[in-house]
Backbone as XML, in Angstrom:
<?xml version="1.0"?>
<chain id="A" units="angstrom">
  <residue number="1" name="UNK">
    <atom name="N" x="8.205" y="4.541" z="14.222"/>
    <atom name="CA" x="6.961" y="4.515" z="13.486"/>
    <atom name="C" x="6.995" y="3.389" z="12.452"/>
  </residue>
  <residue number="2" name="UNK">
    <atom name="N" x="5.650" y="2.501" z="12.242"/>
    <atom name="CA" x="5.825" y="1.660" z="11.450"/>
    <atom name="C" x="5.486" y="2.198" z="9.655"/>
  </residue>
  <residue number="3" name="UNK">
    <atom name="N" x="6.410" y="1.470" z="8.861"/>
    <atom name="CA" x="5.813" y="1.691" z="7.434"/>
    <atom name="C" x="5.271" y="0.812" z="6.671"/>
  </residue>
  <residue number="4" name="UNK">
    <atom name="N" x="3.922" y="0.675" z="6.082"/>
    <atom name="CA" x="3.880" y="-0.318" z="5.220"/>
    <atom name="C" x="4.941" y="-0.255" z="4.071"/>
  </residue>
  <residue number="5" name="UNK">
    <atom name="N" x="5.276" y="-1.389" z="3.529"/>
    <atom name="CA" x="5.768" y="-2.226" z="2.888"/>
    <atom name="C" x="5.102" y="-2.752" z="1.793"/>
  </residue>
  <residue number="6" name="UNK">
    <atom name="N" x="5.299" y="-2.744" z="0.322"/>
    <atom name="CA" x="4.606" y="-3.735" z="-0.662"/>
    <atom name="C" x="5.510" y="-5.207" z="-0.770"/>
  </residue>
  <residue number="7" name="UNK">
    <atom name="N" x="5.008" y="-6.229" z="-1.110"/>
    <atom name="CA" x="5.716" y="-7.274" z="-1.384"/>
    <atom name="C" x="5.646" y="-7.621" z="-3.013"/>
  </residue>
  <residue number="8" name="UNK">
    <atom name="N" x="6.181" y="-6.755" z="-3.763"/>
    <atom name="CA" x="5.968" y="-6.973" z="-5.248"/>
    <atom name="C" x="5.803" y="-8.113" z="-5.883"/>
  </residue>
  <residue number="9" name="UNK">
    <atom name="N" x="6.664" y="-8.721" z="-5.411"/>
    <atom name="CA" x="6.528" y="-10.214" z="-5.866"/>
    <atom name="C" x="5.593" y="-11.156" z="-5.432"/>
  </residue>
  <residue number="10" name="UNK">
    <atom name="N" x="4.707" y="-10.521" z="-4.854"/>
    <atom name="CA" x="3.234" y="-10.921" z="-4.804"/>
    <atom name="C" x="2.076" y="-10.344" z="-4.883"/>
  </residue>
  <residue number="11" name="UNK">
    <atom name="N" x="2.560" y="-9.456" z="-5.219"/>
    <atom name="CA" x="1.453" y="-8.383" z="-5.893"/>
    <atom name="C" x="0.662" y="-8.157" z="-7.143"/>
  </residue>
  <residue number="12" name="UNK">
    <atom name="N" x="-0.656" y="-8.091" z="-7.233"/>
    <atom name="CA" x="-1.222" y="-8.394" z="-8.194"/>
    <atom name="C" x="-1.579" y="-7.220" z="-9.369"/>
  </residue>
  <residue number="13" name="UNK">
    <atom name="N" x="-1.294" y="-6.128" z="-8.735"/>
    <atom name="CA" x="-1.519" y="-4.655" z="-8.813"/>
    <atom name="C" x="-3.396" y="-4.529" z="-9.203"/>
  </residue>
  <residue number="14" name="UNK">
    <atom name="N" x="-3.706" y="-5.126" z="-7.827"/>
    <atom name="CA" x="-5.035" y="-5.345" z="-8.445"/>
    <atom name="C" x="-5.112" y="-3.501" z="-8.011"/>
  </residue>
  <residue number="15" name="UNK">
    <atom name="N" x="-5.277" y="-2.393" z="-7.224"/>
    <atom name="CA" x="-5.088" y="-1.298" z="-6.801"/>
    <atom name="C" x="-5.696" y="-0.918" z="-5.883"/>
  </residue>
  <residue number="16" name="UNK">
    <atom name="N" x="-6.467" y="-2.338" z="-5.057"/>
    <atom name="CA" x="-7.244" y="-1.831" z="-4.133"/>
    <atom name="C" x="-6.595" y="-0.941" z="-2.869"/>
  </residue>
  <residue number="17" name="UNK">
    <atom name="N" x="-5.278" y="-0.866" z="-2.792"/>
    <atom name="CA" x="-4.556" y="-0.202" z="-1.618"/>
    <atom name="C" x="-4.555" y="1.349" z="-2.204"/>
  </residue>
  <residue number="18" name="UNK">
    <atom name="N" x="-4.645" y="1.616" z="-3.714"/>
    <atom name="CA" x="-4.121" y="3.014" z="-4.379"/>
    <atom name="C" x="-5.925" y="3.372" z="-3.936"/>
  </residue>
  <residue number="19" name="UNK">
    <atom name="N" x="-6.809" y="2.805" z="-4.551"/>
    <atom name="CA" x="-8.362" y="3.113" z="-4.880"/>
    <atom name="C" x="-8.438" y="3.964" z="-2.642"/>
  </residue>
  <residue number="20" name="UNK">
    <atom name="N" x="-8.121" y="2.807" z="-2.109"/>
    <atom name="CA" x="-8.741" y="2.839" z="-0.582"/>
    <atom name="C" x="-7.572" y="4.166" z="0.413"/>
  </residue>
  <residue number="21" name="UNK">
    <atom name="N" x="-6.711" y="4.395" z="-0.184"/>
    <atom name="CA" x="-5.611" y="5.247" z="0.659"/>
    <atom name="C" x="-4.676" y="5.806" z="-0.677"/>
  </residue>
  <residue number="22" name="UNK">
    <atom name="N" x="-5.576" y="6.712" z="-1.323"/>
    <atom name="CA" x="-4.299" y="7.569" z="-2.764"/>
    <atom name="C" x="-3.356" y="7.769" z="-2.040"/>
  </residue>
  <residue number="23" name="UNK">
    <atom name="N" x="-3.436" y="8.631" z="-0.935"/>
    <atom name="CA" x="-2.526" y="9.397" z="-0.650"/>
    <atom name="C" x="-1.227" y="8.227" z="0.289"/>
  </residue>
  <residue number="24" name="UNK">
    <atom name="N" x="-1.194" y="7.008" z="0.147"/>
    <atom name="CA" x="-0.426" y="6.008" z="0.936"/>
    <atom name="C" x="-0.005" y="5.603" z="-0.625"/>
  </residue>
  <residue number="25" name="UNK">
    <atom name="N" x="-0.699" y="5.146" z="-1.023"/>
    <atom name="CA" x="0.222" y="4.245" z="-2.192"/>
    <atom name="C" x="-0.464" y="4.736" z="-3.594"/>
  </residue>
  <residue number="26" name="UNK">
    <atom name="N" x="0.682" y="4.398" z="-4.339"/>
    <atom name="CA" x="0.567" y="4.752" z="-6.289"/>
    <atom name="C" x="1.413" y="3.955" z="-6.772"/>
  </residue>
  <residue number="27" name="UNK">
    <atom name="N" x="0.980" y="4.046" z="-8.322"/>
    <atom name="CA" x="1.425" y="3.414" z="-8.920"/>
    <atom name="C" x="2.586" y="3.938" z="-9.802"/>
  </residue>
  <residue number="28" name="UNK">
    <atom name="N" x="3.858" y="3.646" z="-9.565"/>
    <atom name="CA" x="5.137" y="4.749" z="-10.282"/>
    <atom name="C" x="4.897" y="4.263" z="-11.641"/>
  </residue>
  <residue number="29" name="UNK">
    <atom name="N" x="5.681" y="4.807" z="-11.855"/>
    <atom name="CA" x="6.203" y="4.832" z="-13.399"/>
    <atom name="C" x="6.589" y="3.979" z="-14.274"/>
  </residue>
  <residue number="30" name="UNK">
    <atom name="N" x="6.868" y="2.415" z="-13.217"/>
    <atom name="CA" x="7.783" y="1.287" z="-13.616"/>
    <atom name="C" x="5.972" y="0.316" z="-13.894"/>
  </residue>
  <residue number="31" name="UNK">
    <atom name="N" x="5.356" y="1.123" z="-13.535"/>
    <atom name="CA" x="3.962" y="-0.032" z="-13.426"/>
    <atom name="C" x="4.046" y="-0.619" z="-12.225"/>
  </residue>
  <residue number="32" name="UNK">
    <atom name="N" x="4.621" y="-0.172" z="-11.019"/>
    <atom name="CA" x="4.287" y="-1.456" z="-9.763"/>
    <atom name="C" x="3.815" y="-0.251" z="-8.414"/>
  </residue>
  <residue number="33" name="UNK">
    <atom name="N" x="3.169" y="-0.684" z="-7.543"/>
    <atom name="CA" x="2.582" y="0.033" z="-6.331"/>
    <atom name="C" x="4.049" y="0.170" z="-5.751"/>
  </residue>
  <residue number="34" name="UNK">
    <atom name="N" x="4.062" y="1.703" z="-4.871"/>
    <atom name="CA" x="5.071" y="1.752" z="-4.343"/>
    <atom name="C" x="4.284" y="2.738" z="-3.062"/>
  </residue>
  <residue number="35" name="UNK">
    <atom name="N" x="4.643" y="2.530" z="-2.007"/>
    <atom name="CA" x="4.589" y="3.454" z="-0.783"/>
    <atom name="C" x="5.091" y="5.077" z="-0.766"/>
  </residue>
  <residue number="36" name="UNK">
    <atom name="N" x="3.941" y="6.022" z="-0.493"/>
    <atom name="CA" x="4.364" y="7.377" z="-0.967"/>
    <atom name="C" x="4.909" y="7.794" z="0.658"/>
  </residue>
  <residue number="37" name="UNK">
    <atom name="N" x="5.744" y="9.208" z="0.993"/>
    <atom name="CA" x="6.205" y="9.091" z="1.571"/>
    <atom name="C" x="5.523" y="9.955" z="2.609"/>
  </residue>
  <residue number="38" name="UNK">
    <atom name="N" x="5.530" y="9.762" z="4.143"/>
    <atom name="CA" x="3.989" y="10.311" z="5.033"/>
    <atom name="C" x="4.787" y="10.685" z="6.642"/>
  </residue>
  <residue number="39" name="UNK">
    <atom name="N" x="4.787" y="11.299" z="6.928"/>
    <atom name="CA" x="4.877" y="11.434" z="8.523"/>
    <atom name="C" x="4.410" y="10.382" z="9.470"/>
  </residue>
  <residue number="40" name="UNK">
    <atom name="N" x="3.161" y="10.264" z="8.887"/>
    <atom name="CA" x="2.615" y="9.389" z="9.932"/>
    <atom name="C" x="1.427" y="8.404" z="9.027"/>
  </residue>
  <residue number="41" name="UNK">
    <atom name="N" x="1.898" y="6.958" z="9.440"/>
    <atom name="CA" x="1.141" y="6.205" z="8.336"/>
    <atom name="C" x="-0.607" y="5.508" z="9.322"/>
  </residue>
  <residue number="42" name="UNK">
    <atom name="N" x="-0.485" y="6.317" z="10.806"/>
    <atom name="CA" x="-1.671" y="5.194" z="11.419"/>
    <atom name="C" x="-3.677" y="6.157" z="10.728"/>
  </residue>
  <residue number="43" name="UNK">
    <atom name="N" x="-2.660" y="6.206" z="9.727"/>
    <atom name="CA" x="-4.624" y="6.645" z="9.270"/>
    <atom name="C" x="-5.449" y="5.430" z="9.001"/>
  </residue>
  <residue number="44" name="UNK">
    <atom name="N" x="-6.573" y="5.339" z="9.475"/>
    <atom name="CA" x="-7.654" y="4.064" z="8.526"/>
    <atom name="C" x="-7.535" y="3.777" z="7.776"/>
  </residue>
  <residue number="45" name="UNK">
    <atom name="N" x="-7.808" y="4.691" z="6.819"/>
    <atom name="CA" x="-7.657" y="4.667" z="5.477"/>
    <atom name="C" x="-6.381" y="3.401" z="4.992"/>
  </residue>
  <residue number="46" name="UNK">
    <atom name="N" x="-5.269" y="3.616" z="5.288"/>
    <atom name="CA" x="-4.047" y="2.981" z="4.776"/>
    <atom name="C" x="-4.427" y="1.441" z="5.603"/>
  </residue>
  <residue number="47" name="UNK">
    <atom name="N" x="-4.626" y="1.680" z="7.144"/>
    <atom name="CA" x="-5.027" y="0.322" z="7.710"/>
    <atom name="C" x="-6.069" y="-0.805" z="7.275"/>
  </residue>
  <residue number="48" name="UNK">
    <atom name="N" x="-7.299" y="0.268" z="5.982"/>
    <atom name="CA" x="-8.412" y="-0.563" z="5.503"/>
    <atom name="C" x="-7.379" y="-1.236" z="4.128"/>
  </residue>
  <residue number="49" name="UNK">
    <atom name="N" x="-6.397" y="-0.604" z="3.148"/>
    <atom name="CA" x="-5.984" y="-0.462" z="2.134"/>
    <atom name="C" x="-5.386" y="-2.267" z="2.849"/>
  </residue>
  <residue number="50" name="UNK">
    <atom name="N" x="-4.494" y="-2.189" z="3.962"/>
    <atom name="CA" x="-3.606" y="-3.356" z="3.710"/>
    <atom name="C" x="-4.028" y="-4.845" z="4.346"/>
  </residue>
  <residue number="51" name="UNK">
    <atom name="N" x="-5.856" y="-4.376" z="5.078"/>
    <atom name="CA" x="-6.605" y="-5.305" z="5.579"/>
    <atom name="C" x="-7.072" y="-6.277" z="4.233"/>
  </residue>
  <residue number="52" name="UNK">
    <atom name="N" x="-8.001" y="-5.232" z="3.328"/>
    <atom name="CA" x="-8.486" y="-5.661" z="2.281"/>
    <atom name="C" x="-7.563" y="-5.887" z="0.911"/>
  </residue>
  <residue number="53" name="UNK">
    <atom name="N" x="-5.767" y="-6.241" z="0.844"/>
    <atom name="CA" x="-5.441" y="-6.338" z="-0.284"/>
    <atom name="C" x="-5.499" y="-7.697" z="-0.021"/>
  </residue>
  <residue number="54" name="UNK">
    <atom name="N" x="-5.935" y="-8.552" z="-1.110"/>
    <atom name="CA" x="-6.447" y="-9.701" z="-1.803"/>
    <atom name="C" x="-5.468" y="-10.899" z="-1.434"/>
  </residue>
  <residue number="55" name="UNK">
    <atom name="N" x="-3.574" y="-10.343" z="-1.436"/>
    <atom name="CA" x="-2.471" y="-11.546" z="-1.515"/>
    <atom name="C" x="-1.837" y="-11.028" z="-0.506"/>
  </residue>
  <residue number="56" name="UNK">
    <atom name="N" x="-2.527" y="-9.883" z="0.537"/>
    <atom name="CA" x="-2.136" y="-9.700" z="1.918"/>
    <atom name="C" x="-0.411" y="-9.518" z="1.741"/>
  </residue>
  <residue number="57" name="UNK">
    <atom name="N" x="0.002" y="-8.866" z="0.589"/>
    <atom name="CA" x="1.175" y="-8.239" z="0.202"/>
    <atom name="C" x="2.166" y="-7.206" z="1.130"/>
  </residue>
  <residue number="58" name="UNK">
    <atom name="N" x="1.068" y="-6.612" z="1.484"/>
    <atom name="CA" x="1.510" y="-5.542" z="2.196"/>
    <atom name="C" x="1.267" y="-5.971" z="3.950"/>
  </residue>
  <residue number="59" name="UNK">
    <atom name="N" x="2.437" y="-5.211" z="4.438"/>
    <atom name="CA" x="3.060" y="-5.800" z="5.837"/>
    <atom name="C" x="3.315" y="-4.617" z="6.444"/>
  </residue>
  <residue number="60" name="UNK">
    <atom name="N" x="3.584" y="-4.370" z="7.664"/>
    <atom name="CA" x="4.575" y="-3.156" z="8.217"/>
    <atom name="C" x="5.804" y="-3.754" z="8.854"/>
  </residue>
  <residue number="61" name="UNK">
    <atom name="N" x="6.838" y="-2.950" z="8.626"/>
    <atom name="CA" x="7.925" y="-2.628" z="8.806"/>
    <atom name="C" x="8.461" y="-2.102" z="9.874"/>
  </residue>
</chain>
């Protein structure tokens, strides 16, 4: 199964991946997006989250 991936170091934390798929990604504690943890990641939702992030950060794995 594939997982998205953030690429922090290009990440803007603008949050459009947290706003479009809560339940895929948040924002921890350190201040940076991190991937929450899912059985199964092929929902829309997460597929619209890593279409529409801005610096195309996020990848699968």
């Amino acid at each position: 199964m594939k997982t998205p991936v953030v690429e922090l170091s290009s990440c803007i934390l603008c949050e459009i991946c947290v706003e479009l798929a809560p339940h895929a990604f948040a924002i921890n504690d350190a201040g940076f997006v991190e991937v929450l943890y899912l059985d199964d990641y092929s929902d829309e939702d997460i597929h619209e989250a890593i279409k529409n992030c801005p610096k195309d950060c996020i990848t699968w794995e």
